[in-house]
C-alpha positions in Angstrom: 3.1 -28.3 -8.1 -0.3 -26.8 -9.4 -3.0 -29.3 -9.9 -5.0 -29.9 -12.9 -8.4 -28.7 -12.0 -10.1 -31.6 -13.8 -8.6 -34.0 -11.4 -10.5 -32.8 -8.6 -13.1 -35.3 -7.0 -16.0 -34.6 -8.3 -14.9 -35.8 -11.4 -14.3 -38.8 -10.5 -16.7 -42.3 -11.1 -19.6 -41.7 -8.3 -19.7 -44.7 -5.7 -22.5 -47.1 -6.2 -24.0 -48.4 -2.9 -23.1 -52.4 -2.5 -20.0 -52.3 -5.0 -17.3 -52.8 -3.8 -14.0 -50.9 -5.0 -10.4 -52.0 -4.0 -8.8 -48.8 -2.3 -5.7 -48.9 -5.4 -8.7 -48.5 -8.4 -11.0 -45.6 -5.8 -7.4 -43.3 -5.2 -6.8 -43.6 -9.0 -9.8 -41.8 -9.3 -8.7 -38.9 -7.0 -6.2 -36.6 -7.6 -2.5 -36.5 -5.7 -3.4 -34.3 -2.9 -7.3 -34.3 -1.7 -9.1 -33.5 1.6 -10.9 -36.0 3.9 -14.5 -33.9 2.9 -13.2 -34.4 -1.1 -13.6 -38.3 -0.5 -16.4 -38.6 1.7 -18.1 -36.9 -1.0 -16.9 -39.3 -3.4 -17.8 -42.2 -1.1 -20.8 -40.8 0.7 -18.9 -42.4 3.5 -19.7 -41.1 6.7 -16.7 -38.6 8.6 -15.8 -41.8 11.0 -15.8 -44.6 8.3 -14.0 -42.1 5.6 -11.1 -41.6 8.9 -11.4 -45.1 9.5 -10.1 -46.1 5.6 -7.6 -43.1 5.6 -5.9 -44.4 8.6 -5.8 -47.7 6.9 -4.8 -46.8 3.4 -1.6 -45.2 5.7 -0.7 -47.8 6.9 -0.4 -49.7 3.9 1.5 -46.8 2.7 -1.1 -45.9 0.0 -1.3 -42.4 1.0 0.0 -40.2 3.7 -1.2 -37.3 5.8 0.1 -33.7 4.9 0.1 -33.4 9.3 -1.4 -31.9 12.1 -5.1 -32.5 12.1 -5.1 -31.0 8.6 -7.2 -33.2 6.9 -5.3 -33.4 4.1 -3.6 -36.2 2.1 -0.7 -37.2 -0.4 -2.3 -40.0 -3.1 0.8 -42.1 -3.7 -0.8 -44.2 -5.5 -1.8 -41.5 -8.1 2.3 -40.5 -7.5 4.6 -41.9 -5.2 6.7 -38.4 -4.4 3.6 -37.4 -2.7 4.8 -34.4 -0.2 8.1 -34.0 -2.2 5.9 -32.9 -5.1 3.1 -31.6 -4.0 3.7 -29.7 -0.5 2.4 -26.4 -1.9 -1.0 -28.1 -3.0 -1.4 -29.4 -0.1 -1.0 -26.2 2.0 -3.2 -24.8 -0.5 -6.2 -27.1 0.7 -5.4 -27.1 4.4 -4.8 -23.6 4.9 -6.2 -21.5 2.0 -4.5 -18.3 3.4 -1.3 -19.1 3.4 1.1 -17.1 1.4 4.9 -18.7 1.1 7.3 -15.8 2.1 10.5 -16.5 -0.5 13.3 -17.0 2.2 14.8 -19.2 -0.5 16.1 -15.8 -2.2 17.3 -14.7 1.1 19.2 -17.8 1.9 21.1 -17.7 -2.0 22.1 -14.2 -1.5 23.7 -14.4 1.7 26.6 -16.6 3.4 24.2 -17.8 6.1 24.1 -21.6 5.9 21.1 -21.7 8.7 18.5 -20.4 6.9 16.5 -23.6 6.1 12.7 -24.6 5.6 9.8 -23.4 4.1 8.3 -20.0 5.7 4.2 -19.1 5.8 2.6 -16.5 6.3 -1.6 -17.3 7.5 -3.6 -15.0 8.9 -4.2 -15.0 12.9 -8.0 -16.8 12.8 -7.1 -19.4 9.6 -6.2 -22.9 10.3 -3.1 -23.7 11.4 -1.5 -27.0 11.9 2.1 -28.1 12.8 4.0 -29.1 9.8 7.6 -30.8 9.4 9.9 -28.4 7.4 6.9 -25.7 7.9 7.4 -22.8 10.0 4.2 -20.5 10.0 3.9 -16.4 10.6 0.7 -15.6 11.9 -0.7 -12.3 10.6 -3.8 -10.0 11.0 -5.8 -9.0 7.8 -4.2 -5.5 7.7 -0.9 -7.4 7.0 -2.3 -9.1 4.6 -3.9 -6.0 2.6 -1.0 -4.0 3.0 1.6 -6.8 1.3 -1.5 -7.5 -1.1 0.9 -5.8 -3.9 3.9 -8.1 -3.3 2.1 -11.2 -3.6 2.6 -13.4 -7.0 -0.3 -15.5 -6.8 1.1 -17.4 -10.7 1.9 -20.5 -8.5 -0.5 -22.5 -6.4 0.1 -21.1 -3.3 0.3 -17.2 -3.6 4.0 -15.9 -2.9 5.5 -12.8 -1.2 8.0 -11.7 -3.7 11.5 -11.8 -2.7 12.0 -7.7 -2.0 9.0 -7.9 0.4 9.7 -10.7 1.6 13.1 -8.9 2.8 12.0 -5.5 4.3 9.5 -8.4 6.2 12.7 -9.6 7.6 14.4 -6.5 8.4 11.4 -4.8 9.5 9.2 -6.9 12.4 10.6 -7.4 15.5 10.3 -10.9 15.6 12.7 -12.0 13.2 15.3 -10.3 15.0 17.4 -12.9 17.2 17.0 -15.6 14.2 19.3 -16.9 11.2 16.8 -15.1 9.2 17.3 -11.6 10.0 21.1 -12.3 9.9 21.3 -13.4 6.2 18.7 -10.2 5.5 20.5 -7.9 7.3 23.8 -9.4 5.4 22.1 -9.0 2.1 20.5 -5.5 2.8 24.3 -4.2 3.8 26.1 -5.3 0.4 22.9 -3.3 -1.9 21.8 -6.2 -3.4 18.2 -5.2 -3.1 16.0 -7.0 -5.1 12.8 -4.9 -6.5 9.6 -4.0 -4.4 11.9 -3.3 -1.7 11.8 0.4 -1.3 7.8 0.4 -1.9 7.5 -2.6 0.7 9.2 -0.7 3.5 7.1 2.2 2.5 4.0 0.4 3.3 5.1 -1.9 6.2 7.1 1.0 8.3 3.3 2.1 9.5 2.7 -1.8 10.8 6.0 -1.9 12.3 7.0 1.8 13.1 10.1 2.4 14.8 10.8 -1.3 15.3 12.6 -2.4 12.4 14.2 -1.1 9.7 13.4 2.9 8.8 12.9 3.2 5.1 
């Protein structure tokens, strides 16, 4: 889910020195996801003490850590679904190149039950951290301007549209002993080719060359 852009921290009621503020009423001022740096601006906390709250607040189960050294939190006191909802966002702070490559499409089309998760594509110097339910695909910039076409940024983490997204599949050597490639490979062989496909094999045969799929 997208977040309201007037939610964001610095909106919020500025902390006055010697008041003190029960953790329930300062995350109601923050939105549902929001970094360690949004709230030790909101604080003026220092990096330790703002740590030192978060990993209390988690305990009590008042928010929860997106993963990895990330950085990034779930307010569930602003809402209680907290990844379930707001996974994208998150990704969103915590790695802001990430684009989501639309397996999902992949998985519907085809009879291959194995095909589960959420795939990301980051590019090879961003942040990176390990996520539950997240696998990541580490790309160079070239990638990244060449697939520039197929990406829908409309949501609030940019997307590779589904056609892409499959010659991807088809076309890079690494997804070729995994579940992946063998729902693509199933979809490609029936012709139901979704649209962008013949443009995205176009421009990612000169990445992959003989490798993968020819277009």
């Amino acid at each position: 889910m997208e977040l309201d852009k007037s939610e964001l921290p610095a909106t919020a009621q500025p902390h006055q020195p010697g008041h003190y503020v029960r953790a329930e009423a300062r995350l109601r001022q923050l939105p549902p996801v929001f970094a360690l740096s949004h709230l030790m601006g909101h604080t003026r906390w220092s990096r330790n003490q703002t740590s030192l709250y978060l990993h209390d607040w988690a305990r009590r189960g008042l928010v929860a850590q997106l993963g990895g050294r990330s950085g990034v939190y779930f307010n569930l006191v602003r809402d209680e679904r907290g990844r379930d909802q707001y996974l994208e966002a998150a990704l969103t702070l915590a790695m802001p190149t990430a684009v989501i490559l639309d397996v999902e499409w992949i998985a519907a089309a085809s009879s291959e039950a194995d095909v589960t998760g959420m795939y990301v594509a980051i590019q090879r110097r961003g942040a990176c951290y390990s996520l539950e339910g997240v696998k990541f695909v580490i790309r160079g910039k070239r990638w990244f301007r060449k697939v520039g076409p197929g990406i829908d940024r409309s949501g609030p983490v940019p997307r590779l549209q589904s056609g892409w997204t499959l010659a991807e599949v088809l076309m890079a050597p690494e997804w070729k002993q995994t579940a992946l490639y063998v729902a693509a490979a199933e979809v490609a062989a029936s012709n139901n080719l979704p649209p962008g496909f013949t443009q995205a094999t176009g421009v990612l045969h000169p990445l992959y060359g003989q490798a993968g799929l020819r277009p």
